[in-house]
C-alpha positions as CSV (number, residue, x, y, z in Angstrom):
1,X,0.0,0.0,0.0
2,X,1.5,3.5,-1.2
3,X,1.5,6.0,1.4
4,X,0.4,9.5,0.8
5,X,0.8,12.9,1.9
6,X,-1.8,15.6,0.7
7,X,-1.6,19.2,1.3
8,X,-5.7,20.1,1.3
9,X,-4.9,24.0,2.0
10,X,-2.5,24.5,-1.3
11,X,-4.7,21.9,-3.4
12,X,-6.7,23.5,-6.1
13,X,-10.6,22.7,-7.3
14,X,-9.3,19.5,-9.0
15,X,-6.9,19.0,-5.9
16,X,-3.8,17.8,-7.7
17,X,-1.9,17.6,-4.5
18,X,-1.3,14.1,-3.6
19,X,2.3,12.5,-3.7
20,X,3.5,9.2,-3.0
21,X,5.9,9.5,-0.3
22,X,9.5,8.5,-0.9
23,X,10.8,6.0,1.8
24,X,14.7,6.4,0.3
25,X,15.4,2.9,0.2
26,X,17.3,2.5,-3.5
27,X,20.8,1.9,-3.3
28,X,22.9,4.3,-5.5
29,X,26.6,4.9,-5.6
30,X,26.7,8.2,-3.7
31,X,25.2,5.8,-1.0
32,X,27.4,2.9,-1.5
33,X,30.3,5.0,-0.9
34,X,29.2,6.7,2.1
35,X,27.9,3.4,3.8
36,X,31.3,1.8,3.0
37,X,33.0,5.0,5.2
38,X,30.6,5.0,7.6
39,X,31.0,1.2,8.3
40,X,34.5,1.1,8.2
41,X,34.8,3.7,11.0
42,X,33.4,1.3,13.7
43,X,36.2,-1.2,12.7
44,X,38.8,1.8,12.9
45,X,37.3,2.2,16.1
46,X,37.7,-1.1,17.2
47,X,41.0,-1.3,16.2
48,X,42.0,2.2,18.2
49,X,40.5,0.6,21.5
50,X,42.4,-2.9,20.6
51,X,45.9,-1.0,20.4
52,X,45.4,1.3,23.7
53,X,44.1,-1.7,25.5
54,X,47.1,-4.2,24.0
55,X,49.9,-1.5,24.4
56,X,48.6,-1.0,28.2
57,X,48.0,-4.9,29.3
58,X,51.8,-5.7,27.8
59,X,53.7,-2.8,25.6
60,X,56.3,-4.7,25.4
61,X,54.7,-7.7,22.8
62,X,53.3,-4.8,21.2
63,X,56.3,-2.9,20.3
64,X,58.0,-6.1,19.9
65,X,55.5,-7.2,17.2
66,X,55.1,-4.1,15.1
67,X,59.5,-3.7,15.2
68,X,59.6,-7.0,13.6
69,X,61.8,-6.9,10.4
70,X,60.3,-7.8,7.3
71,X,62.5,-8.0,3.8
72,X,61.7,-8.8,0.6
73,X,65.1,-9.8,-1.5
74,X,65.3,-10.0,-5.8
75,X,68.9,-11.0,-6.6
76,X,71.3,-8.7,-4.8
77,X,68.7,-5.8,-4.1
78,X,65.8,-5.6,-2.0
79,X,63.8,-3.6,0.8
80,X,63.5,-4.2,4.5
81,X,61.2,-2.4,6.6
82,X,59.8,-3.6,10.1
83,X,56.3,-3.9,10.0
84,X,54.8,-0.8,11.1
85,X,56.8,0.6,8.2
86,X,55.5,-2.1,5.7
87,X,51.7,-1.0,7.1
88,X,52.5,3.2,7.2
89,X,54.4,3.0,3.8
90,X,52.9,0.1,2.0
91,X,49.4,-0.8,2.8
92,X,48.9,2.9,3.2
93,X,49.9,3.5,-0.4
94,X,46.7,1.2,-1.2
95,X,44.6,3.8,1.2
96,X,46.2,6.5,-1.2
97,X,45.5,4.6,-4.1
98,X,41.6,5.1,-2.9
99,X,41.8,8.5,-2.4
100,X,43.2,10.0,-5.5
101,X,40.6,7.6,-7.2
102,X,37.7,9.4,-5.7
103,X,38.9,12.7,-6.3
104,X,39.7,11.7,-9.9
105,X,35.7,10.6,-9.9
106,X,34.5,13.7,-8.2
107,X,36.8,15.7,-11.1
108,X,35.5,13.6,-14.3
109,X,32.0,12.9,-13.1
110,X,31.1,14.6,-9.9
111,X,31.1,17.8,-7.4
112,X,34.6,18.6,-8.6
113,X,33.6,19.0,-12.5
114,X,31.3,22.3,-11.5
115,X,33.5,25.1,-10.7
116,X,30.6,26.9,-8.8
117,X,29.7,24.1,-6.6
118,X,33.4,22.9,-6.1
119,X,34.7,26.7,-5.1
120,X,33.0,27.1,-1.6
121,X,33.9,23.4,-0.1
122,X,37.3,24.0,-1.8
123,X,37.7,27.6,-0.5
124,X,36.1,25.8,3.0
125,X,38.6,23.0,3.3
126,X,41.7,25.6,2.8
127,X,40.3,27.6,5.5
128,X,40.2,25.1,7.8
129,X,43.3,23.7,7.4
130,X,44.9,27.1,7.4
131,X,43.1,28.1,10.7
132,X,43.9,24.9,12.4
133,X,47.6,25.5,11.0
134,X,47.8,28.8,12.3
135,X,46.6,27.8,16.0
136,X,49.3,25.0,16.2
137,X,52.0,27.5,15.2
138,X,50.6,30.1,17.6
139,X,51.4,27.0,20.8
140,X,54.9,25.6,18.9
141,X,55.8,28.9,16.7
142,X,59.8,28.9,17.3
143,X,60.2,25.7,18.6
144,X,61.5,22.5,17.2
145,X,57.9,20.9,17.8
146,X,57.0,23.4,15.2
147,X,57.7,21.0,12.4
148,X,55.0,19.1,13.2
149,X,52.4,21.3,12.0
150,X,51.0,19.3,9.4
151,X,49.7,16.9,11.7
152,X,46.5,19.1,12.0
153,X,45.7,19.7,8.2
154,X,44.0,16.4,7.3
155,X,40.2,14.8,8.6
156,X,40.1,11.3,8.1
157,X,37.0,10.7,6.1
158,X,35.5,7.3,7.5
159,X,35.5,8.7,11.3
160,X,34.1,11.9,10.7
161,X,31.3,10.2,8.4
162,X,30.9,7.6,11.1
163,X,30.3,10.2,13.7
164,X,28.2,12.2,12.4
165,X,26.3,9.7,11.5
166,X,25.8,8.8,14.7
167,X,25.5,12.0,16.8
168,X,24.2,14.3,14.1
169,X,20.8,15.1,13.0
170,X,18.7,12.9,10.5
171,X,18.6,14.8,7.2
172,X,19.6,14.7,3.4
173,X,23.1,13.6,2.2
174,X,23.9,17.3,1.1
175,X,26.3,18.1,4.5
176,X,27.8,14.6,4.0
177,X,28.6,15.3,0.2
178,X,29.7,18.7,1.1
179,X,32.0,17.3,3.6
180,X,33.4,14.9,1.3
181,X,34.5,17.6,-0.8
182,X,36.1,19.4,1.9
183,X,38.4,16.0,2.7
184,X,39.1,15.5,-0.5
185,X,41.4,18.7,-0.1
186,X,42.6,18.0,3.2
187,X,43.9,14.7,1.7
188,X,45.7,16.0,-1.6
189,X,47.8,18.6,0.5
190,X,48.6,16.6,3.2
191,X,49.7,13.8,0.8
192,X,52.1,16.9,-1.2
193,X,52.8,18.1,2.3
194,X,54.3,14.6,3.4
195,X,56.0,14.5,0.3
196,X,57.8,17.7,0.3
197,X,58.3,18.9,3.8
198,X,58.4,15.6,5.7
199,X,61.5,14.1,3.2
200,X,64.5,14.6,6.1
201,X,67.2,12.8,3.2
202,X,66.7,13.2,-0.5
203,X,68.8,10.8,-2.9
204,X,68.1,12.3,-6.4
205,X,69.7,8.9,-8.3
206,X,66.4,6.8,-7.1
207,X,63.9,10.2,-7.3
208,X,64.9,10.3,-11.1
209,X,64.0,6.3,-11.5
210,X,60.7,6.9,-9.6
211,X,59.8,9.7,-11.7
212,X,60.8,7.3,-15.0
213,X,58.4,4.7,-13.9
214,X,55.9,6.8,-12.8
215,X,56.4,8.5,-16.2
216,X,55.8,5.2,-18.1
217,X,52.7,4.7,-16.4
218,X,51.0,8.1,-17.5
219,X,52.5,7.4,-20.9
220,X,50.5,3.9,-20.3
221,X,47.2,5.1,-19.5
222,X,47.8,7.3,-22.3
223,X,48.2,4.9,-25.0
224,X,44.8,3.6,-23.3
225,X,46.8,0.5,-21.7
226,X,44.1,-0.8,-18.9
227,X,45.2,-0.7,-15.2
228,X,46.6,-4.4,-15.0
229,X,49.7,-6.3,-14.0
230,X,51.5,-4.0,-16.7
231,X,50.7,-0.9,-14.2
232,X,50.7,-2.7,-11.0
233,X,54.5,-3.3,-12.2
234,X,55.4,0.3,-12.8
235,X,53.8,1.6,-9.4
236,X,55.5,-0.7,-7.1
237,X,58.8,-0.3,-8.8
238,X,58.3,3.3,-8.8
239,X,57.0,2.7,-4.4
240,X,60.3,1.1,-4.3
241,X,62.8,3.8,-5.7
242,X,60.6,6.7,-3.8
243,X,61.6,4.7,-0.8
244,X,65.3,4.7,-1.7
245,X,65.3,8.3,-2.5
246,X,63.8,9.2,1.2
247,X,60.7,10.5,-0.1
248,X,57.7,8.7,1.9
249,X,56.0,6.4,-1.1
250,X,52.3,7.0,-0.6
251,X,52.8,9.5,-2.8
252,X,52.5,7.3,-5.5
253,X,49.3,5.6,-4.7
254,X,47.7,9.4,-4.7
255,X,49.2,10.3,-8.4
256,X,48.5,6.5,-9.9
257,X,44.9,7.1,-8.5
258,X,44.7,10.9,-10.2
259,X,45.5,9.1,-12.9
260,X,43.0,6.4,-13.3
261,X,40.0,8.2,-15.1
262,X,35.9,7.7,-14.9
263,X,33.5,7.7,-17.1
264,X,30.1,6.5,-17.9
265,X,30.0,3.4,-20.2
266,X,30.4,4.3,-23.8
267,X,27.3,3.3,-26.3
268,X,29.9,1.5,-28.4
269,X,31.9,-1.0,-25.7
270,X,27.7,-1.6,-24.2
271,X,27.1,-2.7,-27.7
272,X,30.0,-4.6,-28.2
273,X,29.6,-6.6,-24.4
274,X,26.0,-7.3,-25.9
275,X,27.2,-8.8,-28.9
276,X,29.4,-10.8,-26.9
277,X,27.2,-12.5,-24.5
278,X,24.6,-13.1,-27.5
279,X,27.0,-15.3,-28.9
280,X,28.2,-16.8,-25.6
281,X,24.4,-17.5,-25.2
282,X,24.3,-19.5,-28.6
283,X,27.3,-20.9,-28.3
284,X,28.9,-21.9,-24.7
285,X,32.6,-21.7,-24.9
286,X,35.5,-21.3,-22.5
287,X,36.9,-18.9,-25.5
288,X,33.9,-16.8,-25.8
289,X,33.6,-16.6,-22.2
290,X,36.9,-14.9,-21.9
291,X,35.4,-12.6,-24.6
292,X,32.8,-11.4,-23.1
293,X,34.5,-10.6,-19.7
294,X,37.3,-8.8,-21.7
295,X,34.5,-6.3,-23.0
296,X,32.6,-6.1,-19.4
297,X,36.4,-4.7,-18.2
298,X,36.7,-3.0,-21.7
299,X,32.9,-1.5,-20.5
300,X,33.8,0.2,-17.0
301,X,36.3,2.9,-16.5
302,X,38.8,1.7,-14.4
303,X,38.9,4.2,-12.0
304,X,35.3,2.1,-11.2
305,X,36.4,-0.9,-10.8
306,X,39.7,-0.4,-8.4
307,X,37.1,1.3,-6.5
308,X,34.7,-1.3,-6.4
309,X,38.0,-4.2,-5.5
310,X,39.9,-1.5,-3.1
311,X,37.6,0.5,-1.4
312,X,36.2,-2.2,0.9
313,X,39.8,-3.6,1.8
314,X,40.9,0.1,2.3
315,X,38.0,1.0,4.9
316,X,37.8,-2.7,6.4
317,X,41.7,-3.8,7.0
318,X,44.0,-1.3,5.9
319,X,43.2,1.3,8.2
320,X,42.1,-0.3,11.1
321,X,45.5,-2.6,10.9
322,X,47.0,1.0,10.6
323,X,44.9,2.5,13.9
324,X,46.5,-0.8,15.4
325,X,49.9,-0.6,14.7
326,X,50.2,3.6,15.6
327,X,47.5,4.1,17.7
328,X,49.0,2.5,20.8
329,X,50.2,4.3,24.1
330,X,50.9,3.5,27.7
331,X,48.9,5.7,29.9
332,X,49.2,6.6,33.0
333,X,48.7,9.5,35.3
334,X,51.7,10.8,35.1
335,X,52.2,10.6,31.4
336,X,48.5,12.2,30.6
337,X,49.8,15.1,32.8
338,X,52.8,15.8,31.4
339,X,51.1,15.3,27.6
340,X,48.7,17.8,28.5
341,X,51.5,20.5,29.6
342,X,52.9,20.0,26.6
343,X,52.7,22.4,23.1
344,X,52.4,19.4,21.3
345,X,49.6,18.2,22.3
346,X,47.9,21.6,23.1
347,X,48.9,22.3,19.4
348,X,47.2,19.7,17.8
349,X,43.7,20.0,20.0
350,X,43.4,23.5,19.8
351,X,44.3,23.3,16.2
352,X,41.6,20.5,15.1
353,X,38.9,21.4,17.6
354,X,38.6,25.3,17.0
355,X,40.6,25.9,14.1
356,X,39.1,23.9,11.9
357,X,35.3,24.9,12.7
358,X,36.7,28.2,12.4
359,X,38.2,28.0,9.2
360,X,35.3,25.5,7.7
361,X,32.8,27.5,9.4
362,X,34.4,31.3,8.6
363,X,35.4,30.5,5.0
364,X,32.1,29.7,4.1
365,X,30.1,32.6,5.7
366,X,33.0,34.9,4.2
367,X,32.6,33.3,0.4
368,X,28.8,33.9,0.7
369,X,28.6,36.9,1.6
370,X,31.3,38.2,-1.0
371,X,29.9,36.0,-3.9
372,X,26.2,37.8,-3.0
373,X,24.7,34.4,-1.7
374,X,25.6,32.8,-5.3
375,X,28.0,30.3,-3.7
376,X,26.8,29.3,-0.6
377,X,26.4,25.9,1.1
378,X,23.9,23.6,0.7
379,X,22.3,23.3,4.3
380,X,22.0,26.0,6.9
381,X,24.5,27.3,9.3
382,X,24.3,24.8,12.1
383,X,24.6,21.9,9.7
384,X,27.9,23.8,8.8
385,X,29.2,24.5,12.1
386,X,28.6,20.6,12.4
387,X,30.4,19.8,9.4
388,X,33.5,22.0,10.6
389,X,33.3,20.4,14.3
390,X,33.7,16.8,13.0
391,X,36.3,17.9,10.8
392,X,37.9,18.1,13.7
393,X,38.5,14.1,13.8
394,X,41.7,14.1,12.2
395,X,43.1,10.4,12.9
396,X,44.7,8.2,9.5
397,X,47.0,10.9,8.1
398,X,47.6,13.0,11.5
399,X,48.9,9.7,12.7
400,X,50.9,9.1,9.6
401,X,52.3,12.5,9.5
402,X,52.9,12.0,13.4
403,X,55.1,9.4,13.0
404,X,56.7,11.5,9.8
405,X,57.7,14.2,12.0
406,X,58.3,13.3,15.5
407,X,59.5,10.1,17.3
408,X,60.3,9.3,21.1
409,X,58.1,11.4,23.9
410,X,57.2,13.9,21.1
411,X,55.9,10.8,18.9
412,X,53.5,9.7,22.4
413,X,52.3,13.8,22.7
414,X,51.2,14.4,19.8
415,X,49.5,10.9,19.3
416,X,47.4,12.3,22.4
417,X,47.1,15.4,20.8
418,X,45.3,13.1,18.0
419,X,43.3,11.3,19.8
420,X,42.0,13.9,22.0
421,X,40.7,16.3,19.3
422,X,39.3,13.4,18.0
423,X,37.5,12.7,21.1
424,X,37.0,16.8,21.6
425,X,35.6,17.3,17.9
426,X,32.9,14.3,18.5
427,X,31.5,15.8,21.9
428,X,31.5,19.5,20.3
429,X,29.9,18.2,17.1
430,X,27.0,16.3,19.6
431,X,26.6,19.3,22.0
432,X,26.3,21.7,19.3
433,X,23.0,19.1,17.4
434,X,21.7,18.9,20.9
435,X,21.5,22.4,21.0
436,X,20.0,23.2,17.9
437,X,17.3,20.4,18.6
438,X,15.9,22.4,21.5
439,X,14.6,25.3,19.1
440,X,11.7,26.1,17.5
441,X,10.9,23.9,15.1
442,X,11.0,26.8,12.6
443,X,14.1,27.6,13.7
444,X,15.6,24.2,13.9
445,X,14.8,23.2,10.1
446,X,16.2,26.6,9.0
447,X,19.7,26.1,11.1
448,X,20.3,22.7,9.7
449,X,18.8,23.1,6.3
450,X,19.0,26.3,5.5
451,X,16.2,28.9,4.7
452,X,13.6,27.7,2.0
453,X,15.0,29.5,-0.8
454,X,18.0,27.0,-0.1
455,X,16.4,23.8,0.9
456,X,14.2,23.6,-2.0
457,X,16.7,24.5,-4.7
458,X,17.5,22.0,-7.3
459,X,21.2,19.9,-6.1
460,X,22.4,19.0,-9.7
461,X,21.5,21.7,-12.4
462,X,20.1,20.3,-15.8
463,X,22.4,19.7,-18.4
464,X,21.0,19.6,-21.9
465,X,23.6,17.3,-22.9
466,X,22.1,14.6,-20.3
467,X,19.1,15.3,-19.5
468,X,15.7,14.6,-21.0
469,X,13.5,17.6,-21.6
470,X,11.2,18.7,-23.9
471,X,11.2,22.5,-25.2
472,X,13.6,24.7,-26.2
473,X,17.4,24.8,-24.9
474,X,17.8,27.8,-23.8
475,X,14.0,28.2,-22.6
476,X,13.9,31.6,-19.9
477,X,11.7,28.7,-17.5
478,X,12.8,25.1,-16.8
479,X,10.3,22.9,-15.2
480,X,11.7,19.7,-13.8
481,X,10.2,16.9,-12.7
482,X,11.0,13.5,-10.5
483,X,8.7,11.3,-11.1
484,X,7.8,7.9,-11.3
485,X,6.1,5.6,-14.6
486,X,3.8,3.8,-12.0
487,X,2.8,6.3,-9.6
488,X,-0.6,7.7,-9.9
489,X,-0.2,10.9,-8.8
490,X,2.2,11.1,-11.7
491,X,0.3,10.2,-14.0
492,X,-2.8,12.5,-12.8
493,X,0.0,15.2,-13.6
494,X,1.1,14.0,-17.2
495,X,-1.5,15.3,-19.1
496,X,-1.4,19.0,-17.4
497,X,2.1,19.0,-18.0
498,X,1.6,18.2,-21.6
499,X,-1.0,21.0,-21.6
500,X,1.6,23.9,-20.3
501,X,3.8,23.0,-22.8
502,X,1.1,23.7,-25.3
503,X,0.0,26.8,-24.0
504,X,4.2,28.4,-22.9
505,X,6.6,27.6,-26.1
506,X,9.4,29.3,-23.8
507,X,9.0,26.4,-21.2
508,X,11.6,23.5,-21.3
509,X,10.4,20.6,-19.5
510,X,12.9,17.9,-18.1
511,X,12.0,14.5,-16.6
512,X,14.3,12.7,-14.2
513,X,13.6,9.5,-12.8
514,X,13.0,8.6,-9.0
515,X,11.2,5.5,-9.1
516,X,9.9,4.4,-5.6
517,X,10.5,0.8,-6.0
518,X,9.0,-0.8,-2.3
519,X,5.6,0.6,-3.5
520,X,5.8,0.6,-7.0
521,X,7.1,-2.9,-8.3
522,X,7.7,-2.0,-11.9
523,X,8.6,1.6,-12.2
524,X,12.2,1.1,-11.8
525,X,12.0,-1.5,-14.6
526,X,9.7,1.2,-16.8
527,X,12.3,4.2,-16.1
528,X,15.2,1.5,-17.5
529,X,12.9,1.1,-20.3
530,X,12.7,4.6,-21.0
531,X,16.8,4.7,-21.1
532,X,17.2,1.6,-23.4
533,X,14.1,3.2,-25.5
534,X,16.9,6.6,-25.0
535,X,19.2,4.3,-26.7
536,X,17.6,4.6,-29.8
537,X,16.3,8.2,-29.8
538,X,12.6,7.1,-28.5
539,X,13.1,8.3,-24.9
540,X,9.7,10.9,-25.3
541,X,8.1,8.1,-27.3
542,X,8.2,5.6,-24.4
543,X,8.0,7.8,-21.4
544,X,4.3,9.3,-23.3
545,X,3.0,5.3,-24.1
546,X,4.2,4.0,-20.2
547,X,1.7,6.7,-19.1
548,X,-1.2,5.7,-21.1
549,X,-0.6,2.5,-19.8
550,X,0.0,3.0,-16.4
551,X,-1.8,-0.4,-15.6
552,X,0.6,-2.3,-17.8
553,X,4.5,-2.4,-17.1
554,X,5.6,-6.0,-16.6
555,X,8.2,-6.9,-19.0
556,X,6.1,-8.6,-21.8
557,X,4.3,-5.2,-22.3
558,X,7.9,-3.3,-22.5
559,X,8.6,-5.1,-25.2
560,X,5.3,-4.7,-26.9
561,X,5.6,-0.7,-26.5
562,X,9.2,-1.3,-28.0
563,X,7.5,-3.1,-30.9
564,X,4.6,-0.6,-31.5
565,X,7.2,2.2,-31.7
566,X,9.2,0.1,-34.3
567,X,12.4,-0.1,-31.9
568,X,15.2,-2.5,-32.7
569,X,13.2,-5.2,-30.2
570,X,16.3,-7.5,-29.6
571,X,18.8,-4.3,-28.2
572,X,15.6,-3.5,-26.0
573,X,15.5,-6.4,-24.6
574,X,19.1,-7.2,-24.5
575,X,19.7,-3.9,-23.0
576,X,16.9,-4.2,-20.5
577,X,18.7,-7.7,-19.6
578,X,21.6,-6.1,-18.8
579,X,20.4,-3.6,-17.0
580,X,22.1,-1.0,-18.8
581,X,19.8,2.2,-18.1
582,X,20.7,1.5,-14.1
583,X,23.1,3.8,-13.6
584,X,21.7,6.7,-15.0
585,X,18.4,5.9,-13.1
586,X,20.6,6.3,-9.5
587,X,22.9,9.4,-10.8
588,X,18.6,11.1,-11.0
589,X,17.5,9.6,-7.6
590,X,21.1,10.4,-6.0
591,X,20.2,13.9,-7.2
592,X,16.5,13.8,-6.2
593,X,17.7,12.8,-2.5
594,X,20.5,16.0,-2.4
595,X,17.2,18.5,-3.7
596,X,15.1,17.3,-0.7
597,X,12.9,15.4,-2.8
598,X,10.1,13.4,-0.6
599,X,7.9,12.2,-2.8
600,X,6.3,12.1,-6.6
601,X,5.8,13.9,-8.1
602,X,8.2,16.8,-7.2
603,X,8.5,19.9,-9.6
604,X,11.1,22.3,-9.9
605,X,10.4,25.7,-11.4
606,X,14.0,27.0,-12.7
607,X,15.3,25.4,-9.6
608,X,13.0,26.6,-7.1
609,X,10.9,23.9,-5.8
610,X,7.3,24.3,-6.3
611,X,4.6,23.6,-3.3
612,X,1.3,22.7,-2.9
613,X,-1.3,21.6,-6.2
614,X,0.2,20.6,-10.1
615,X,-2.9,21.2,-12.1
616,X,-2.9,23.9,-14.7
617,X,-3.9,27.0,-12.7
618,X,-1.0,26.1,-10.4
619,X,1.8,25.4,-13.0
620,X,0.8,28.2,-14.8
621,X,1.1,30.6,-12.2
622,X,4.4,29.4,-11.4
623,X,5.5,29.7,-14.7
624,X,4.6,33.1,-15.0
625,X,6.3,33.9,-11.6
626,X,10.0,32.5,-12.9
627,X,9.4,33.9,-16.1
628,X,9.0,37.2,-14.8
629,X,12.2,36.9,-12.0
630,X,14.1,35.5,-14.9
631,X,13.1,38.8,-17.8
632,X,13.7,41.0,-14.4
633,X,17.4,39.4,-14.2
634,X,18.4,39.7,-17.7
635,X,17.4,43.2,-17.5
């Protein structure tokens, strides 16, 4: 049974006002990737309390373990590293690896590809780290313990998700994607940081060989040679002569990762994986097996795949055997006393827990306001203030750059310092949520998501080059739509739709799909319909015949519409079989859940969303509203 929300005081005579409420339970990549961070931080936690309780019950089989030497010989050369070096300098490459392959994502296909909505989370993370920066220098400034200062410059992604999760506020992913963005800074300075200020002894001989290797791997993904063996090869030998040169090899997981580009499937390689498995369907063979899984790989960007065979291994293992070999100290009262007196640590807490709200927090108010509200962030103050608190949990590469900088009692203070703000950032982040749960409720929805101008805006702006719409291209009014093929309120709403577009020829109308699958059991099948139908330049044709036939969207009638609009039938189906218009169905619902989207159908008016009833009257007036901000603009 669908559940429905009506607004009787904004419905019209006809009362087009229902909506079938969106329970937010498809599973999309945005929310693959933030589940995977969010999980791994309660194994990184785990791992944390493991080390302190290990290193306190018997320090000495601690440190004895982790200075175990470990060496790995070929002929008459080699490398030997105990093993908290293999885990800091070698498994941590892999966690580098991961990194630079999400910001090459965000750069090809995501947040980082808009200058406009990159600028203000960019500009944010800069002034966090440079506030937090600053404070450390203001405790050490003139002091040897100064050269750790870019301990505090990095937030490690899966705590801070973890945390807020769990002490923050139930609302839409926009402060988590937000946040991401902001890390994703953090951790590509902090990597060029370690790589350039932390190198104590530089041998230019091996630093040459690196960059030789590293250089035939760019000249390798150039030539379009897929991430294999073949590179595997060139990036280990190149982690190797960075470790002979003395400068700290992670670097090289972050640059292979920049590397390793994203991009949707390409029409030709989907066609060509088809082909493949047709004939593997006809005839069985070992040989046409391998076929067909050469064009699958062929089919998805690489960058895609080592995220989908690291990412899990990085957030799961990696780290949390990282928290466990470095996050181990023997307290006792006198140590926690003497930590405490010490700039060091002082440095570090003061740094993470108010410099980096202030900077996060201060940047952002500051871009605003100069940019006259155009850049701004996507939920309201307190959700921002929140966002810069948690950044404050600054564990993975503090650590890392701890044991960079420091060694000895130094080495023990500041790994306090870390685990203190860390501690510190969590309990500001939950005092300040409490806080803003005790007002108004008018109040409270504006501090967390912003004021309604805000809230309602639409996330990801429509691009005529992917989206579907109907009207002309450079329309002054844009009405958008989520919707979904079996929802009846939808379809109540088709035929008015179709009627504005009639009566406005300066109207461009775009659909986007958010099919609500636990009520509606075939609309995410319909809206993959409409994408293979896409396929063939019939999208309109199929998304106007699944609405006069609301009643009828199994399968078997899919490919009878397919038929009646004289589609190639077999690519329908095979393309339905594969499953091949999925992807571009979540990129629409990730986007409907960043706009605030609670139900279909939702409409958009040139980004603003648009409340109450959808029949004519409504639309209309709506229409004429935006067109007249928009011809007020422009003038």
């Amino acid at each position: 049974m669908s559940q429905q929300r009506n607004d009787s005081s904004a419905a019209g005579p006809s009362g087009f006002s229902g909506r079938t409420a969106w329970a937010r339970t498809a599973e999309t990549p945005l929310r693959a990737f933030l589940r995977t961070e969010t999980g791994g931080a309660a194994f990184l936690l785990t791992a944390t309390v493991a080390a302190l309780v290990w290193v306190n019950i018997d320090e000495s089989s601690y440190e004895r373990l982790w200075h175990t030497m470990l060496s790995i010989q070929l002929g008459g050369a080699g490398v030997a590293l105990d093993l908290r070096g293999w885990v800091n300098s070698g498994l941590m490459t892999i966690f580098f690896l991961v990194v630079g392959l999400e910001a090459r994502r965000e750069l090809d296909l995501g947040e980082l590809r808009e200058r406009r909505r990159f600028a203000l989370p960019f500009l944010a993370g800069l002034g966090g780290i440079a506030a937090a920066v600053a404070l450390y220098l203001a405790f050490n400034g003139g002091h040897s313990s100064a050269h750790g200062w870019g301990i505090v410059m990095s937030t490690d992604t899966a705590f801070a998700l973890g945390l807020l999760a769990l002490v923050g506020p139930r609302f839409p992913d926009r402060l988590r994607a937000f946040m991401l963005t902001v890390v994703v800074v953090d951790d590509i300075f902090s990597v060029v940081i370690i790589a350039t200020v932390y190198t104590a002894v530089l041998h230019l001989v091996p630093l040459l060989v690196a960059l030789a290797f590293f250089g035939g791997a760019l000249v390798a993904r150039r030539l379009g040679v897929p991430a294999g063996l073949g590179l595997a090869t060139l990036g280990t030998a190149a982690w190797v002569a960075l470790l002979k040169s003395g400068v700290e090899p992670v670097v090289i997981g972050l640059a292979l990762g920049l590397l390793t580009y994203a991009y949707p499937a390409p029409r030709s390689n989907l066609e060509r994986v088809t082909d493949r498995f047709r004939e593997f369907r006809e005839q069985p063979t070992a040989e046409l097996a391998r076929a067909a899984r050469v064009e699958l790989r062929a089919a998805t960007s690489p960058n895609e795949r080592l995220q989908h065979l690291l990412h899990p291994w990085t957030s799961y293992l990696i780290v949390p055997v990282f928290a466990l070999a470095n996050a181990g100290i023997a307290v006792n009262g006198h140590f926690l006393a003497r930590a405490f007196s010490s700039r060091i640590t002082i440095g570090i807490l003061v740094g993470y827990v108010v410099g980096k709200p202030l900077g996060i927090l201060g940047t952002s108010w500051l871009v605003t306001r100069l940019s006259g509200g155009r850049l701004r962030p996507p939920v309201g103050w307190a959700a921002v203030a929140g966002g810069g608190t948690i950044a404050g949990v600054g564990f993975t590469i503090a650590l890392l750059v701890s044991t960079l900088a420091f060694d000895g009692r130094s080495l023990e203070e500041a790994k306090v310092g870390i685990l203190s703000a860390a501690l510190g950032a969590s309990l500001l982040t939950w005092l300040l949520f409490r806080a803003t749960a005790r007002l108004p409720r008018r109040l409270r929805i504006r501090a967390l998501l912003g004021p309604s101008e805000a809230l309602v805006d639409l996330y990801s702006e429509v691009d005529p080059d992917r989206d579907h719409y109907r009207g002309p291209v450079d329309a002054p009014v844009t009405l958008v739509e989520y919707g979904d093929f079996e929802c009846p309120y939808c379809g109540r709403a088709e035929p008015v739709v179709r009627l504005l577009l009639q009566e406005f020829g300066d109207v461009r109308y775009v659909w986007r799909h958010l099919p609500l699958s636990d009520v509606h059991p075939h609309a995410q099948l319909a809206a993959e319909s409409t994408e293979a139908a896409a396929a063939q330049g019939s999208f309109w044709e199929m998304h106007d015949l699944l609405f006069d036939h609301q009643d009828a969207l199994d399968y078997d009638d899919l490919i009878g519409y397919a038929e009646e609009l004289g589609l190639d039938v077999e690519r329908f189906s095979d393309d339905l079989h594969e499953r091949l218009g999925a992807g571009r169905v979540a990129e629409d619902i990730d986007g409907a859940d960043l706009s605030g989207v609670a139900g279909t159908p939702t409409f958009f008016v040139n980004g603003r969303r648009h409340y109450g009833a959808y029949d004519i009257d409504a639309l209309s007036a709506a229409v004429h509203a935006a067109g007249a901000r928009a011809t007020l603009i422009q003038g």
